[in-house]
C-alpha positions as CSV (number, residue, x, y, z in Angstrom):
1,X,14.3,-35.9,62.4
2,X,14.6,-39.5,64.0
3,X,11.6,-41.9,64.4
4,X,11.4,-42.1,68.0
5,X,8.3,-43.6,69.0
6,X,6.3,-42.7,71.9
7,X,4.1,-44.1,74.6
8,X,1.9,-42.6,76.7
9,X,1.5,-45.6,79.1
10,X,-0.7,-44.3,82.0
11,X,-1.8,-41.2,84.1
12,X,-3.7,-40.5,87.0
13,X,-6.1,-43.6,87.7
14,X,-4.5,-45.6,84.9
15,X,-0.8,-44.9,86.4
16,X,1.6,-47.4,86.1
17,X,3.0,-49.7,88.7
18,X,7.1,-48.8,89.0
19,X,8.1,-52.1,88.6
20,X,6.1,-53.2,86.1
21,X,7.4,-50.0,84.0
22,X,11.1,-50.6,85.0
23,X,10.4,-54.6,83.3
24,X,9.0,-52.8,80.4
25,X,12.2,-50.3,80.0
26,X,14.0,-53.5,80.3
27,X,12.4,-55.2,77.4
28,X,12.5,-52.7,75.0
29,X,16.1,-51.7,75.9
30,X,17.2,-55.7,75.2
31,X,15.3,-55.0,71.7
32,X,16.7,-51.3,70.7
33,X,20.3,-53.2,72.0
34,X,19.6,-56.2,69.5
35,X,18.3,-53.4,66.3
36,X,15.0,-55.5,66.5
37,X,13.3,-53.0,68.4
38,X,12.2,-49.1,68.0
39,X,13.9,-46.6,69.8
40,X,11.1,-45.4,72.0
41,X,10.2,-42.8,75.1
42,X,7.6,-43.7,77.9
43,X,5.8,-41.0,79.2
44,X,3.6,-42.2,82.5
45,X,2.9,-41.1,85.7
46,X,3.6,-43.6,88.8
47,X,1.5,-44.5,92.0
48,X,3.9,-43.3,95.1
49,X,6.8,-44.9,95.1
50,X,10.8,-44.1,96.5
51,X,13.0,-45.2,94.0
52,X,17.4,-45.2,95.1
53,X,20.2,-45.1,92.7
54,X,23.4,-46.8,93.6
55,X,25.1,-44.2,95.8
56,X,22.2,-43.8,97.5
57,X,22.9,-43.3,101.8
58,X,21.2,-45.0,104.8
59,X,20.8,-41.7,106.0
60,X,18.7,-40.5,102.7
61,X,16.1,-42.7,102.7
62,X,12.6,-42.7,104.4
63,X,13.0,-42.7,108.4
64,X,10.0,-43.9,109.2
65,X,10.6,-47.2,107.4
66,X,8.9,-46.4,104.2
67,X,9.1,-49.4,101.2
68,X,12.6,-48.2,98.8
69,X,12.6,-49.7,95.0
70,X,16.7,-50.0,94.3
71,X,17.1,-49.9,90.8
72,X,19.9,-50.1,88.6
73,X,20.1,-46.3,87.9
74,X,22.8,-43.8,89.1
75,X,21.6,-41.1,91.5
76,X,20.6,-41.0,94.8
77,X,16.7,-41.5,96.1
78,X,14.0,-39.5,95.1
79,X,10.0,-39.7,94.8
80,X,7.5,-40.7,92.3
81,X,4.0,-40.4,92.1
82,X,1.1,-38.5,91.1
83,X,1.2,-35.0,89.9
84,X,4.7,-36.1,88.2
85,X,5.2,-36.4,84.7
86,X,8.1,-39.7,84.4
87,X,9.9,-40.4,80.9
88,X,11.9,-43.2,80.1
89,X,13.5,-42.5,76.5
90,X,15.4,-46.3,75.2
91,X,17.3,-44.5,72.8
92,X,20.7,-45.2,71.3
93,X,23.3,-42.5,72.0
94,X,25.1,-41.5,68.5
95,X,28.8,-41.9,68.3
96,X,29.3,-38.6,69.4
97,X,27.2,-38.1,72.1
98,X,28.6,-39.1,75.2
99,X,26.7,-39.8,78.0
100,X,27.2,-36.5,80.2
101,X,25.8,-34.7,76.4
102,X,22.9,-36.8,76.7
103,X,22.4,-36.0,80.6
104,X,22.7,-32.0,79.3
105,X,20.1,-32.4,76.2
106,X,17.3,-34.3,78.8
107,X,18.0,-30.8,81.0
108,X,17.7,-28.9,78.1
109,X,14.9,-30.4,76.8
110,X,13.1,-29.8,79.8
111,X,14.2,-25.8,80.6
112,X,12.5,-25.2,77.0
113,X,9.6,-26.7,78.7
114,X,9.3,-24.9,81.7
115,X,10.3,-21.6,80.0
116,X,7.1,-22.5,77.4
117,X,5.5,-22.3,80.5
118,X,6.5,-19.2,81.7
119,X,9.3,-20.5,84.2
120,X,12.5,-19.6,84.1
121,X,14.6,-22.5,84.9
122,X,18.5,-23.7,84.4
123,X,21.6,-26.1,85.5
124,X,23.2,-25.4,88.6
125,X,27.1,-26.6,88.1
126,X,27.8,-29.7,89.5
127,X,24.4,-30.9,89.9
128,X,21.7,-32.9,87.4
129,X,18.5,-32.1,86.8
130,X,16.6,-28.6,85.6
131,X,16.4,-25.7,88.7
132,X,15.0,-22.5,90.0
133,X,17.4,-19.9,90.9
134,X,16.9,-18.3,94.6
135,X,15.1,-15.6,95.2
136,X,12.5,-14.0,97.5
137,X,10.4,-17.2,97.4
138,X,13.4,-19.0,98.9
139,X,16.5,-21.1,98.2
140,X,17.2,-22.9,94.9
141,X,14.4,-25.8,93.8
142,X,14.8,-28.6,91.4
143,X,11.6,-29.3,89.5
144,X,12.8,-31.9,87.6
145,X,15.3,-34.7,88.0
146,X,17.1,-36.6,86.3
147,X,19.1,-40.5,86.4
148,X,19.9,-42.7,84.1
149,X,21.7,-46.0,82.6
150,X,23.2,-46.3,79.6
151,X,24.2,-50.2,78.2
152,X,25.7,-51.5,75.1
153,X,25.3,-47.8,74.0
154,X,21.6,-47.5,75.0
155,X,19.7,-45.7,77.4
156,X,17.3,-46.1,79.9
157,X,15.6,-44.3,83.1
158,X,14.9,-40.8,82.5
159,X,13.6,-37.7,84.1
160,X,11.1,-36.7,86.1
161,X,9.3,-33.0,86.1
162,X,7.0,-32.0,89.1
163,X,3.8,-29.9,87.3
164,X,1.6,-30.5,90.2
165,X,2.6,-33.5,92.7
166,X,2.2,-33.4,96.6
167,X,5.7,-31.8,97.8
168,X,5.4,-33.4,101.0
169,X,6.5,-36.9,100.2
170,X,9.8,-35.5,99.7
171,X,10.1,-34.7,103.0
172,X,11.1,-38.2,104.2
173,X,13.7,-38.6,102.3
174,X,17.0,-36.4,101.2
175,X,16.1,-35.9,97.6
176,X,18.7,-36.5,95.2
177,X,21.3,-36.5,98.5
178,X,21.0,-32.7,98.2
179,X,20.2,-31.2,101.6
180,X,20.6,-27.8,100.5
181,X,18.2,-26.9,98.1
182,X,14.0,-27.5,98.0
183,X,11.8,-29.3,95.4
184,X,9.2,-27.3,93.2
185,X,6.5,-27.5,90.7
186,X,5.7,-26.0,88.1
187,X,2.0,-25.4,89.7
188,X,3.6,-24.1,92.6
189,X,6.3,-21.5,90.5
190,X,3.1,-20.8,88.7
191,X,0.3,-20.1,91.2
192,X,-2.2,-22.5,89.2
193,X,-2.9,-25.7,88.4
194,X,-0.4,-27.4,85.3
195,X,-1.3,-30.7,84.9
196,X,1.0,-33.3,83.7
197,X,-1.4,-33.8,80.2
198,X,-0.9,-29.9,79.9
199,X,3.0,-30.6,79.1
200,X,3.2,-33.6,76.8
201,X,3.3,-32.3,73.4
202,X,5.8,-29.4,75.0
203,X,7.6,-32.7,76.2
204,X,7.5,-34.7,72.8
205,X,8.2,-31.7,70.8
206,X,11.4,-30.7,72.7
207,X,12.7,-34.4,73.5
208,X,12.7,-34.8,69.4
209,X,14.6,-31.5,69.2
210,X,17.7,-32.7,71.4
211,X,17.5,-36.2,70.8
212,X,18.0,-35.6,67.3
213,X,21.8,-35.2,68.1
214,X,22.1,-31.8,66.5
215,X,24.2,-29.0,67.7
216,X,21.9,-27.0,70.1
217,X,22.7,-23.6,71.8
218,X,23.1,-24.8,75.4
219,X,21.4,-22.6,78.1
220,X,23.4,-21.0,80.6
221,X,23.6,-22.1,84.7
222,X,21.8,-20.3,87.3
223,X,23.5,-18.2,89.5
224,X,24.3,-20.9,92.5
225,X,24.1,-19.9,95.8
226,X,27.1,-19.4,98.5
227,X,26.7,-22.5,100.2
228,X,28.7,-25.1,99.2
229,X,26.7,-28.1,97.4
230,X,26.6,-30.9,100.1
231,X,26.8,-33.5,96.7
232,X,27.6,-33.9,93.2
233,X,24.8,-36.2,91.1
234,X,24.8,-36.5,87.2
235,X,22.5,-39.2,88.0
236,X,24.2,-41.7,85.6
237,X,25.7,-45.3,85.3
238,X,27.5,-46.5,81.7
């Protein structure tokens, strides 16, 4: 097992300022970079905030004018904020972990959460992040998202995995660039209240399984609706 060293940095009136986080990802990723520093994961939850990726389109963000962070991740816009567990693992990739692998073991990582939970989530082809199939309750959901960076062989940015956030603030936006699916919780899938506190040692306990670089059995994809996806997003930069 690998000594990754975690931080619980803030949550709910102690939540962390997105820029201030984003300087401390920056810091520690210079250090992991150098070897002088300890591979680490950030586990926080943010005040409100819109954060866009690079490929992110005039036409996805906020309508109304709302404040945008751009940040250095790949990805389109999405939403952070209270009610949303955020982790930011600075992590060195192993030789043979490329970085779509490492995209893959953040997903799975966080299906073995949900399903700890008692929700059934997967991959839907051609799009990042952890879903909901379709059903009777509606179209396919993401509940968790994720985008990342990876320099000099390190990573940074993360995931994020709605347990009980305020879906509405996702409605001024186009989340991810995906105009054909909806956003979940895992309170919502669940009919009761999951804290993000509830899911941490679900969280570390999994992130240290896959982020040991060992073979893992890969869950399958959901079945994906007819539609055709209106966007492709791994969510990642090298």
């Amino acid at each position: 097992m690998r000594d990754i060293r975690y931080v619980e940095a803030g949550f709910g009136a102690d939540a962390v300022d997105y820029e201030a986080a984003w300087a401390e990802q920056r810091r520690l990723h210079a250090e992991v970079a150098e070897g002088t520093g300890s591979e680490t994961v950030i586990l926080l939850e943010h005040p409100p905030v819109y954060t866009a990726g690079k490929r992110t389109e005039p036409h996805e963000r906020p309508l109304d004018g709302t404040p945008v962070v751009d940040v250095d991740r790949g990805g389109k816009i999405t939403w952070h904020g209270p009610g949303q567990l955020v982790g930011y693992p600075i992590v060195k990739l192993a030789s043979h972990v490329y970085v779509v692998d490492y995209v893959r073991r953040l997903e799975e990582a966080l299906i073995a959460v949900c399903a700890e939970l008692g929700v059934k989530t997967g991959r839907v082809k051609g799009r990042s992040g952890v879903w909901v199939a379709a059903d009777d309750r509606g179209r396919e959901r993401k509940i968790a998202a994720i985008g990342i960076r990876v320099a000099q062989g390190v990573t940074m940015h993360g995931f994020a995995l709605n347990c009980d956030n305020d879906l509405a603030w996702f409605d001024r936006i186009v989340p991810c660039g995906i105009s054909d699916a909806d956003v979940t919780t895992l309170s919502r899938e669940l009919g009761r209240d999951v804290r993000v506190t509830e899911v941490l040692e679900s969280v570390r306990r999994n992130l240290d399984r896959l982020l040991a670089w060992e073979e893992y059995e890969r869950s399958p994809d959901i079945d994906h609706h007819e539609e055709p996806p209106t966007a492709i997003t791994y969510g990642l930069t090298v």
